[in-house]
C-alpha positions in Angstrom: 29.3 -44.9 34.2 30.2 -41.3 34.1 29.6 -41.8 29.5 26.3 -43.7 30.7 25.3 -40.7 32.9 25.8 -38.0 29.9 24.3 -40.4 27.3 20.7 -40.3 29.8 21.2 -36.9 30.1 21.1 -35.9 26.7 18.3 -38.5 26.1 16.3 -36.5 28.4 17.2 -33.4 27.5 16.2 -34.1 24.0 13.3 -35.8 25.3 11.9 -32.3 26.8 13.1 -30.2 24.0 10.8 -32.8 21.4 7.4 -32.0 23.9 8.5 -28.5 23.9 8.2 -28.8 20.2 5.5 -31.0 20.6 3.6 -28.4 22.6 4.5 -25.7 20.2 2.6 -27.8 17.3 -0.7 -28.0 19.3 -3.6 -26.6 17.0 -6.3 -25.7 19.2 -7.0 -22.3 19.5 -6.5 -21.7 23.2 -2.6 -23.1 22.1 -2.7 -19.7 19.8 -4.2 -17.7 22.4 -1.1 -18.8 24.9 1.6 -18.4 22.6 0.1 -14.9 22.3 0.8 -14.2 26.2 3.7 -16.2 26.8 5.6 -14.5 24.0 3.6 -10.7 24.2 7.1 -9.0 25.8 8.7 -10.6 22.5 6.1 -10.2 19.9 5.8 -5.9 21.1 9.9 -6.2 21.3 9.6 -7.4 17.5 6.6 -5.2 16.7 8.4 -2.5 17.5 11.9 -3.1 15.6 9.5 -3.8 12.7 8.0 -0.4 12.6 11.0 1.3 13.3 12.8 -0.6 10.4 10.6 0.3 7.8 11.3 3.9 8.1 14.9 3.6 9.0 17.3 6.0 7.0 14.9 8.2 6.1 15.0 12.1 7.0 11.8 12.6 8.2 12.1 8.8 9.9 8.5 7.8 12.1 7.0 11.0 10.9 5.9 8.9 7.0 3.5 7.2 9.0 1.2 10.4 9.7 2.3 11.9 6.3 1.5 8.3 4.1 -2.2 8.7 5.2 -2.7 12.3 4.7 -0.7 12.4 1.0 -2.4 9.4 -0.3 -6.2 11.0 1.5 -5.6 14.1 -0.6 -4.7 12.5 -3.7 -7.8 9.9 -3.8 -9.8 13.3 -2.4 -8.8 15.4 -5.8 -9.2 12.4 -8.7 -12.1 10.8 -7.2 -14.3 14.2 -6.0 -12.5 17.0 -8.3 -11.4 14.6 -11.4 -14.0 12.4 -11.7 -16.7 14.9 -9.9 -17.8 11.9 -7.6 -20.4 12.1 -5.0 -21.4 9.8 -2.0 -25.2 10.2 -2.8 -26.6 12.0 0.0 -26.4 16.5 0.1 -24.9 16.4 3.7 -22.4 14.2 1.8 -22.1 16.7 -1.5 -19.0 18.8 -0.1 -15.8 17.6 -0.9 -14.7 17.4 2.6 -17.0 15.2 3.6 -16.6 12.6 0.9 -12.8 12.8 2.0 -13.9 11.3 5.3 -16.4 9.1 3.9 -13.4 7.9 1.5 -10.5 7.9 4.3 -12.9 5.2 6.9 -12.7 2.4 3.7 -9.2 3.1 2.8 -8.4 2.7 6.3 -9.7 -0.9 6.8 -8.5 -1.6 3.5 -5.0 -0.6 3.8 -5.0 -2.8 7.1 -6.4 -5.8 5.6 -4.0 -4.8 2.1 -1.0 -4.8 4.2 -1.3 -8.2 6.5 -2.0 -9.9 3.5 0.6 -9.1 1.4 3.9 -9.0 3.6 2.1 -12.6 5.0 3.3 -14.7 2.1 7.2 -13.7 2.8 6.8 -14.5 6.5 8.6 -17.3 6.7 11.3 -16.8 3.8 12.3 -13.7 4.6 13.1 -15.3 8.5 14.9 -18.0 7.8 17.4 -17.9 10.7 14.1 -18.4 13.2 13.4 -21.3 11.2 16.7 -23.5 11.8 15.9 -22.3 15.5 14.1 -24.9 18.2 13.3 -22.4 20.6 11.7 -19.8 18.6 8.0 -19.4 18.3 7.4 -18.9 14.6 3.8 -18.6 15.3 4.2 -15.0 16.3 5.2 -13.7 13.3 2.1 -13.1 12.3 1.4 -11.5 15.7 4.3 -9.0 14.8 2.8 -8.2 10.9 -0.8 -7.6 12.6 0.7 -5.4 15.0 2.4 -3.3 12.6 -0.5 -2.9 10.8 -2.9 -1.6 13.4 0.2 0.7 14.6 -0.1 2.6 11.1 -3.9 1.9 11.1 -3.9 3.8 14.6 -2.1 6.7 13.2 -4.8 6.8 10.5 -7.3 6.9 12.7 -5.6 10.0 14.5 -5.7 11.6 10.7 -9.3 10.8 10.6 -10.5 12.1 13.8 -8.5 15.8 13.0 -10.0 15.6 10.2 -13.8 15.3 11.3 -12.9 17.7 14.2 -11.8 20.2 11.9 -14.6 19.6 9.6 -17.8 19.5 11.8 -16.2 20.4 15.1 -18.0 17.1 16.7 -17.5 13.8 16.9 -20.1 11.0 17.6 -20.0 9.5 20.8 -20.3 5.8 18.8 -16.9 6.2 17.4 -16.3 4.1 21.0 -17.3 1.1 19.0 -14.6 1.3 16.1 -12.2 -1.0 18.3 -14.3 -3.5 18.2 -15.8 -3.4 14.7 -12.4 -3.7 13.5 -12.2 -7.3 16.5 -13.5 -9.7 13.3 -11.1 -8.4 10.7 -8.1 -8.6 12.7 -8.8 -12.1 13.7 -9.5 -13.1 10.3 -6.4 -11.0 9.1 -4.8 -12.7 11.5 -5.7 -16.0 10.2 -4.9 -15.2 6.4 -1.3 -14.6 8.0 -0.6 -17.9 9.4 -2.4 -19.6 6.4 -0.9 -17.3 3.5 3.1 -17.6 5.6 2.8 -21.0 5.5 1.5 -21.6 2.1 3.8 -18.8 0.8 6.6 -21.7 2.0 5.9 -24.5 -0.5 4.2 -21.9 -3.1 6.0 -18.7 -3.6 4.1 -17.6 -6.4 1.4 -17.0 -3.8 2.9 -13.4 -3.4 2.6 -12.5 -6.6 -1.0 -13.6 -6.3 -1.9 -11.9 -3.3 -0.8 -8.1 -4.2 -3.2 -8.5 -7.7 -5.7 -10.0 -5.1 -5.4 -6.9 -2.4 -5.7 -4.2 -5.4 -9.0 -5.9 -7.2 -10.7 -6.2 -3.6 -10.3 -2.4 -3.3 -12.4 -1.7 -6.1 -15.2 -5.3 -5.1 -15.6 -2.9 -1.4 -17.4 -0.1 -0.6 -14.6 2.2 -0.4 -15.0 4.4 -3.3 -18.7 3.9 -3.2 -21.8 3.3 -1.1 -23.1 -0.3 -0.8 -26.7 1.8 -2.4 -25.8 3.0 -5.3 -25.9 -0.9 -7.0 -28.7 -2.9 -8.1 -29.9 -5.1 -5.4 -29.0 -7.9 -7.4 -25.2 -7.5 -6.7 -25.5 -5.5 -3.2 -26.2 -9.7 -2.8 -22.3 -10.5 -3.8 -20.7 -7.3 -2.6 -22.2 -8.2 1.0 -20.4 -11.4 1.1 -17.2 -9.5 1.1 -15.9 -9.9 4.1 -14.6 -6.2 4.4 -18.3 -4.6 3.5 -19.6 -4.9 7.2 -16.4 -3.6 8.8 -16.3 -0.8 6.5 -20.3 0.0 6.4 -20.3 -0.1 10.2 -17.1 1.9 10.6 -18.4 4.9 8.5 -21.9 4.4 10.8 -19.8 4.5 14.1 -17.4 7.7 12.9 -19.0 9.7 10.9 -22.7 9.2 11.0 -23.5 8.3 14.9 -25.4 4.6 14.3 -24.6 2.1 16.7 -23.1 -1.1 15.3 -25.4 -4.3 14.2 -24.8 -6.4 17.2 -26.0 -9.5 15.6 -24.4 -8.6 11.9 -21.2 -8.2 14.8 -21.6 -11.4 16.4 -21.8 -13.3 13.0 -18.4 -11.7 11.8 -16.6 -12.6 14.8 -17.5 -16.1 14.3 -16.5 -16.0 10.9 -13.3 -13.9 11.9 -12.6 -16.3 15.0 -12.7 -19.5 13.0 -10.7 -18.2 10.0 -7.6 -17.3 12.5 -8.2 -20.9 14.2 -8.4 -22.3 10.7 -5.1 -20.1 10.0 -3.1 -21.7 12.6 -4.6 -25.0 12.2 -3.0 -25.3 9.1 0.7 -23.2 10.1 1.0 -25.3 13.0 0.3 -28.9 10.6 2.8 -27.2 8.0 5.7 -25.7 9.9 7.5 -29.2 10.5 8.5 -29.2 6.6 9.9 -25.4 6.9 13.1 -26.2 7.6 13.4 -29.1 4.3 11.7 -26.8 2.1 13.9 -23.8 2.8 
């Protein structure tokens, strides 16, 4: 009786930890909006070790993350505005200064959108010990690379806004609005992260592929250059890049005082919100072969 008793036990005990996997494999995005809060205490826990790791055993230790910005601002500054004698096209835009603010607002979204996308493909592999583990919610991980990127992008930001203080001793009051012009890439960052972690599983080439990927899209976005200066005939295929709005209406918001396109807005957080639904979609259809593949 008492062998009988056990064996039910364990059968329902088993039984609840297969719905709690069950659960876990749901794909709708309100399921990725819940994992979010249930495990937020974990994924800022883990956010946190991750930022602190990166810089660990180094002299100057958290302090990189304001110098990175600044070192790599004055060196694009001097080859693109000194070297190459480049100008953003405008006179208020001729001084050097200027065009190092003008620059600093693409690299910015670039370097966020650079960095989610190429530590996604390694997600996975380089956690294996979460994999052989039921109870851990491997859909946070890309929570935790997403959050390290906006910490770094937020210390950026601080660089920038020094910057433009020191520079014109004002800043516009629709900088308010950068938060949320940055909402659709971070969702669809988001979303490259679950898809390219998963993926990055069964194809590890994919990391290769995604660095080359990140450093071509620099140069295919307005960061170096206004969206203007080319023939209307390929504004056309420069538009469709998805980082051309976000960094158009980012240098509009911080540096030039335009309120954001509302409806241009509203169209790239569809796009954003359904590439991070897609995203999970296919992590959460993928993630029961992790632990065969690896």
């Amino acid at each position: 009786m008492t062998c009988f008793a056990q064996t039910l036990f364990n059968s329902k005990k088993l039984t609840k930890i297969e719905m709690s996997n069950y659960k876990r494999h749901l794909t709708s995005p309100k399921e990725s909006v819940a994992s979010f809060w249930q495990n937020r205490q974990l994924i800022m826990q883990m956010t946190k070790r991750e930022i602190l790791g990166r810089y660990k055993g180094s002299i100057m230790g958290l302090a990189w993350s304001f110098f990175n910005p600044v070192l790599m601002l004055a060196v694009y500054t001097f080859f693109f505005s000194v070297v190459f004698k480049s100008r953003w096209g405008t006179e208020a835009d001729d001084s050097k200064a200027s065009f190092a603010v003008i620059l600093f607002v693409g690299m910015l979204i670039h370097s966020f959108f650079s960095e989610v996308i190429n530590r996604a493909p390694t997600l996975i592999l380089s956690n294996i010990n979460y994999v052989k583990k039921v109870v851990f919610p491997l859909e946070t991980l890309p929570f935790i690379t997403v959050g390290s990127a906006l910490f770094h992008s937020a210390i950026g930001l601080f660089v920038l806004i020094l910057i433009q203080l020191a520079i014109s001793q004002n800043l516009p009051w629709t900088a308010v609005f950068f938060p949320a012009i940055l909402l659709p890439l971070i969702l669809g960052s988001l979303g490259f992260a679950w898809f390219l972690s998963a993926f990055g599983v069964y194809a590890r080439d994919i990391g290769q592929v995604t660095g080359v990927f990140t450093s071509v899209l620099m140069f295919l976005s307005p960061v170096f250059y206004p969206v203007s200066t080319l023939q209307p005939a390929y504004q056309i295929y420069l538009k469709l890049n998805p980082l051309t709005f976000i960094i158009e209406e980012g240098r509009n918001s911080l540096i030039y005082g335009i309120p954001p396109s509302w409806t241009g807005w509203c169209v790239a957080m569809a796009a954003g919100g359904l590439t991070a639904w897609l995203g999970f979609w296919f992590f959460q259809k993928t993630r029961k072969g992790f632990a065969d593949v690896l």
